[in-house]
N, C-alpha and C positions, 0 to 999 in steps of 0.2 A: 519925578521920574519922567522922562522923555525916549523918542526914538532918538538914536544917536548918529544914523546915516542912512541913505536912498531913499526911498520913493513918498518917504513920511516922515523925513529927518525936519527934528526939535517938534514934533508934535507931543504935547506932553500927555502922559497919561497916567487914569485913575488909580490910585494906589489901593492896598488891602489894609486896614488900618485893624491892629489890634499887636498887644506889645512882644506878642509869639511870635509875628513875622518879620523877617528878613530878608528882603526884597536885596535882589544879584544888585550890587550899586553898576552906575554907569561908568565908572573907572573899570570894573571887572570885565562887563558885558559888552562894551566897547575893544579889548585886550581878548577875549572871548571869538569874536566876531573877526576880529581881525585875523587871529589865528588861523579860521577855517575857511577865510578868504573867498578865493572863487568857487570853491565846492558847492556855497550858499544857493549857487544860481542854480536855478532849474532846481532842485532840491524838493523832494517829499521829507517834511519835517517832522519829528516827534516831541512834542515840549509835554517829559512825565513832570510830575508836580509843578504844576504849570502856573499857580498861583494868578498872579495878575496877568501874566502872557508876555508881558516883557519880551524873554526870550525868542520865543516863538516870532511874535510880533515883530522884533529886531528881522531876524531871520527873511520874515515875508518884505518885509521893507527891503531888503536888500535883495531881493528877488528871487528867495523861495517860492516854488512853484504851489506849492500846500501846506498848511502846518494841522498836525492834531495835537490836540492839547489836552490833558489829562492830567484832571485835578478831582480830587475826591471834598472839597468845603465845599459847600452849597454858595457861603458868602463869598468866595472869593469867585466860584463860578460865576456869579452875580455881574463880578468887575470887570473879570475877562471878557464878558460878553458886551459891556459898555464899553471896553477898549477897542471889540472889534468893531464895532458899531462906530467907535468914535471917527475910525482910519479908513474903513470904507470895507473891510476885510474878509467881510459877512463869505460871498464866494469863492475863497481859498483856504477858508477854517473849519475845523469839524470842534467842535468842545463834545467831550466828554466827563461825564459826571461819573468816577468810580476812581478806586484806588490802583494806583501804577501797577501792581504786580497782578490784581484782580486782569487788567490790560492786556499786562504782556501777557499773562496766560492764555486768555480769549482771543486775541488780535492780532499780536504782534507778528506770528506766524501767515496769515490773510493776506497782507500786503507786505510790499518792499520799502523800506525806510531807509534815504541815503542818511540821514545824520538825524542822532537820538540827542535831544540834550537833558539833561535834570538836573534839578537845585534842590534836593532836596531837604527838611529838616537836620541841622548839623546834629552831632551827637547822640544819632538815633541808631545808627548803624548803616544808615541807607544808602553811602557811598560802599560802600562791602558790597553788600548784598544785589546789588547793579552791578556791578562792575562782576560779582563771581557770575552771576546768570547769564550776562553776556559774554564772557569767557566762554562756558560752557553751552551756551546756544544763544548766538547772535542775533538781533532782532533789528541791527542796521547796518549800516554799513560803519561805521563809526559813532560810540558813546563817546558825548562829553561831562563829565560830570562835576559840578561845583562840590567841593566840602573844606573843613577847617582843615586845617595843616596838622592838626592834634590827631582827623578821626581815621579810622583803620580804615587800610582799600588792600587787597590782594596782593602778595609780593609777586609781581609777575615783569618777565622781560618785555613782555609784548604792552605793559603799560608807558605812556609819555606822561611826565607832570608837567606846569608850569605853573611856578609858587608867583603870586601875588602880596607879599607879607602875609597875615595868616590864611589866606582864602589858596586854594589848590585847585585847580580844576586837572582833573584823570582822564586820559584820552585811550579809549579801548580800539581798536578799528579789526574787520572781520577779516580774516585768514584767507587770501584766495588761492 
């Protein structure tokens, strides 16, 4: 796993190793990234289930101005914190130890978040349950969210897909 472009581009970094995880491939996060173009600059980031930080990381590299990261495994906290460390990243990162909705409940509201991204676990229901909370109360300015092509996300007009063969990423953006 590598950075894919800007200010860190082909630094590789530390992976989560255990056969649970599924790390966003760089085919995706690359196609991801490109998507949300120059919005990325200047950007206060959200990476929920932030695992390795990839995401996040991506983001800051391209010059995100912050990213918070929010992941609730202690081991994968572990890695993320070696990735920031590995990139230099330590003073544009916040890692948080807690579960994403534990998060959004306490935080999300405190500050303004131009772009929220999450990967979360496929087939758990967790692209739904983001995508209906952010419908109903926005907590950035735009969710992106990774899931399978299989898992349930809200029928809504105001959602954008772009299928990847089985991977999806759902883009919510806030009503102004």
């Amino acid at each position: 796993m590598r950075i894919i472009a800007g200010e860190w581009k082909g630094r590789r970094l530390k992976a989560i190793r255990g056969r649970k995880i599924r790390p966003t491939t760089d085919r995706i996060r690359e196609a991801w990234m490109a998507a949300v173009g120059p919005e990325v600059v200047g950007a206060r980031v959200l990476d929920l289930f932030a695992g390795s930080g990839a995401l996040g990381l991506e983001a800051l590299s391209r010059g995100a101005r912050e990213a918070v990261f929010v992941e609730k495994v202690r081991g994968a906290v572990r890695v993320l914190e070696q990735n920031l460390e590995l990139v230099g990243a330590g003073d544009r990162a916040r890692v948080v130890l807690m579960d994403a909705y534990r998060f959004l409940d306490r935080e999300a509201g405190t500050g303004e978040f131009d772009l929220a991204f999450a990967d979360p676990p496929y087939g758990q229901g967790h692209a739904n349950r983001l995508l209906l909370r952010f419908l109903n109360d926005p907590f950035a300015n735009a969710l992106w969210v990774e899931h399978r092509s299989t898992d349930s996300v809200p029928a809504s007009p105001e959602l954008i897909q772009r299928r990847y063969g089985d991977t999806v990423l759902t883009i919510a953006t806030r009503d102004e």
